[in-house]
N, C-alpha and C positions, 0 to 999 in steps of 0.2 A: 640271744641271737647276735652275731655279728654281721655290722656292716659292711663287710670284704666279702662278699659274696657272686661274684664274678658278675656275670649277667643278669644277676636280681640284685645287683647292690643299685642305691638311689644318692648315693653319695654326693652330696653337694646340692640335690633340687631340694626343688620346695613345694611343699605340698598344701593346699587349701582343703580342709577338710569342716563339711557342714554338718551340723547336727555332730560334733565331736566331742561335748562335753562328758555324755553318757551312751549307754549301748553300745549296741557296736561304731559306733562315731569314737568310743575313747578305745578300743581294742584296734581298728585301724590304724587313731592317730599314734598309737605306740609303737603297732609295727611299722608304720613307715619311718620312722625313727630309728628304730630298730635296725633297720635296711641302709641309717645313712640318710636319711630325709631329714629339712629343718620344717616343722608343721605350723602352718597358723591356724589355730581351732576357733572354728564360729560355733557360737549355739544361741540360744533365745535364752538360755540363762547365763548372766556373766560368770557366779560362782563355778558354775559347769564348767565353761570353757575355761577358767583359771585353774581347775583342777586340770582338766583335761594336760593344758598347756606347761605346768608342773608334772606331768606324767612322760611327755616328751623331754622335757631338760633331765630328767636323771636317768632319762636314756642317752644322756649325750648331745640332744642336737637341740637346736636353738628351737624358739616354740616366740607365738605369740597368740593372745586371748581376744577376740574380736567377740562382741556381743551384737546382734541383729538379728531379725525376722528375715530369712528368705524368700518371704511373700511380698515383703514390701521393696520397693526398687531402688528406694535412696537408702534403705539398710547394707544393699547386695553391692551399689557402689560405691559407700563407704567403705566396707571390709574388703571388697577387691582394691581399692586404691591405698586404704591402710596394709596391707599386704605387701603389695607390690613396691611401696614407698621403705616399708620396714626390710625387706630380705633383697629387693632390685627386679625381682621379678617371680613367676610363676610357672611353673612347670608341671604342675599334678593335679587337676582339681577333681575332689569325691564329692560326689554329690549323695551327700547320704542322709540328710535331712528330711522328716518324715513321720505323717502321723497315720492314724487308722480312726475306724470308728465302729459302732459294735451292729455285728450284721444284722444284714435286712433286703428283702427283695426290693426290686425296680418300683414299686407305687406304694412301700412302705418306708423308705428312708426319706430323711428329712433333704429340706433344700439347706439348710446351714451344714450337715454334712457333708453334702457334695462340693459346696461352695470350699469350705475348709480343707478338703481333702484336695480338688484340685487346683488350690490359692497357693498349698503349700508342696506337696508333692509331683503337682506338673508343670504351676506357671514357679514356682520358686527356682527347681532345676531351669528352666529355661532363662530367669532373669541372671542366674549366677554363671550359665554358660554365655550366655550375650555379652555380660560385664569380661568374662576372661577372655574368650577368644580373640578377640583383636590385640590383645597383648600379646598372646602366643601365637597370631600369625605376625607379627612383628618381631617377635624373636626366632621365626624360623621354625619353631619346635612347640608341641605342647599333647597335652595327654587328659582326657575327659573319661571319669570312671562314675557311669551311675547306677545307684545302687536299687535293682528293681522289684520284683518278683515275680513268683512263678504263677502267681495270681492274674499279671498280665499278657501269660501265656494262654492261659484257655481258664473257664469258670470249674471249680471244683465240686459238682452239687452234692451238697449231704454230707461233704466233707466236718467233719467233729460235731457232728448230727445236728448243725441245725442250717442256718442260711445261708447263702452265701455272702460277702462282705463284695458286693459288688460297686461301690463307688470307687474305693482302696483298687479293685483288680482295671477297673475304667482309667486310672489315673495313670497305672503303671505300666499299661498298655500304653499307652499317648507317652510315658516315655521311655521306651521301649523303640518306638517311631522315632519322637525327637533323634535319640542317640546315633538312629541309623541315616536323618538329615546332618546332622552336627559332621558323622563321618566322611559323607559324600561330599557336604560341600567344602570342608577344609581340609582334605588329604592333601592339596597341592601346597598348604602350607604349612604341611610337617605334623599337622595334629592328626591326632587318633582320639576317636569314643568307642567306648565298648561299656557291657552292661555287666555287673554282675546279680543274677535273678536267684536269691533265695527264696527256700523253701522256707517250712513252719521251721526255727530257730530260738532255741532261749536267747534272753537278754538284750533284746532288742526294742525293747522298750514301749515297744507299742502294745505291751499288754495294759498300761494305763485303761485302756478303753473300756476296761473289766471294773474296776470300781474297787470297792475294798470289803464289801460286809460279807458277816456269815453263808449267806444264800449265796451271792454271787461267787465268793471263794469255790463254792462247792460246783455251781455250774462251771468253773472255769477251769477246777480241776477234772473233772468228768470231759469237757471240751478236748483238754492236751489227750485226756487216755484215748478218748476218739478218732484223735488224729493220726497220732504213733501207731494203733491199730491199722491203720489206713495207708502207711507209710513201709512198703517193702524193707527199709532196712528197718523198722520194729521202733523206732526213737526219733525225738526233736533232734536238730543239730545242734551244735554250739556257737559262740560268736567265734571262736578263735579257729573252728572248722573255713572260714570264711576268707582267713588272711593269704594263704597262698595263692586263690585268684586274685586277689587284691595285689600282693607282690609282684605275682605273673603280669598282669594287666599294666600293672605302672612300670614297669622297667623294661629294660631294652630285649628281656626274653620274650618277649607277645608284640615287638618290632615291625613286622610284617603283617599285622591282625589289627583290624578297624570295624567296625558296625557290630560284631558279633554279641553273642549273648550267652556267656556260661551258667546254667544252672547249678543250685548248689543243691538238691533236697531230697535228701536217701533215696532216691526213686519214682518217685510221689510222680512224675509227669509220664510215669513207663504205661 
């Protein structure tokens, strides 16, 4: 890809990108490199984000490795003030960091599930948008891209024949909400949030929850065939199906677009 690309080039910002070492956190933090963006990649494993951050330089544009917990608050302001001290400022922030846990209805999932699922995917977005936003309304200008699902659109029941994973779909809904507070109340300072709400998607990392042995292989692949079944276009997505709303979103083509919420998922919500 080059980054001379009229009104999706990103040339010259900078992009904070969470959860970027692996999944689609490193598929992101390439294209926006790609596009012209200098990235600084956080993740909870440093190796990761050193990969990641080596994945950006030989795309060309400068890159730095941040390691921290987006759950914790003096991680989120370390890495924003490491950031903004290392490139001058901030301009992009993806909030793509993100776990799941393995389904279970409302009186069968654990409290350290919920706890963890919304420590890290709804207050962790919110401490990384608190920490950036007063930068970017200090500079006039800034851009909040979080990354949701379509889980926090409505409950799927029976979806890949068994539960639903409804702590995961509770958390993404709350931010879903946040992104459309984030919009309202800082449009007069140039920022924009908008959400991009994937469907079921390989490589996104969050099949971790599945475990590794013979049996559960087996239920997890029986799971995917369930789902694609369930999925008007017939198939998971990919990560790299993802990156055009990601490009559209950060650059000056989606200009006049704030609070929205583009779904990505074969059809899945028709």
């Amino acid at each position: 890809m080059d980054s001379d690309n009229g009104i999706f080039s990103l040339t010259d910002r900078v992009a904070l990108v969470t959860g970027g070492g692996g999944g689609l956190g490193r598929v992101f933090c390439e294209a926006l490199a790609c596009f012209g963006a200098d990235v600084a990649v956080m993740d909870l494993d440093p190796d990761a984000a050193e990969k990641g951050a080596q994945a950006v330089r030989v795309a060309g544009r400068r890159a730095l490795a941040v390691q921290g917990d987006v759950a914790q608050a003096e991680d989120v302001r370390r890495m924003v003030e490491s950031t903004a001290s290392h490139f001058g400022r901030i301009d992009i922030l993806v909030n793509n960091a993100g776990v799941s846990a393995r389904p279970a209805r409302v009186a069968e999932a654990s409290i350290e599930d919920w706890d963890r699922l919304m420590g890290i995917d709804l207050r962790g977005v919110f401490l990384c948008a608190r920490a950036c936003l007063p930068l970017m309304a200090s500079q006039g200008s800034g851009n909040v891209i979080n990354v949701a699902s379509v889980l926090g659109m409505r409950p799927f029941p029976g979806m890949g024949g068994g539960k639903a994973n409804f702590p995961y779909g509770v958390a993404k809904a709350g931010l879903i909400r946040l992104t459309k507070d984030i919009a309202a109340d800082y449009a007069g300072d140039g920022i924009r949030a908008n959400c991009i709400a994937p469907g079921w998607h390989n490589g996104t990392g969050l099949s971790s929850r599945w475990g590794s042995s013979e049996k559960v292989t087996e239920e997890r692949r029986r799971y995917q065939q369930h789902v694609a079944e369930r999925i008007p276009m017939g198939r998971w997505g990919e990560p790299e199906e993802l990156v055009g709303l990601l490009i559209y979103l950060a650059s000056d083509a989606s200009s006049y677009m704030t609070g929205q919420v583009l779904i990505s998922d074969g059809g899945a919500c028709l």
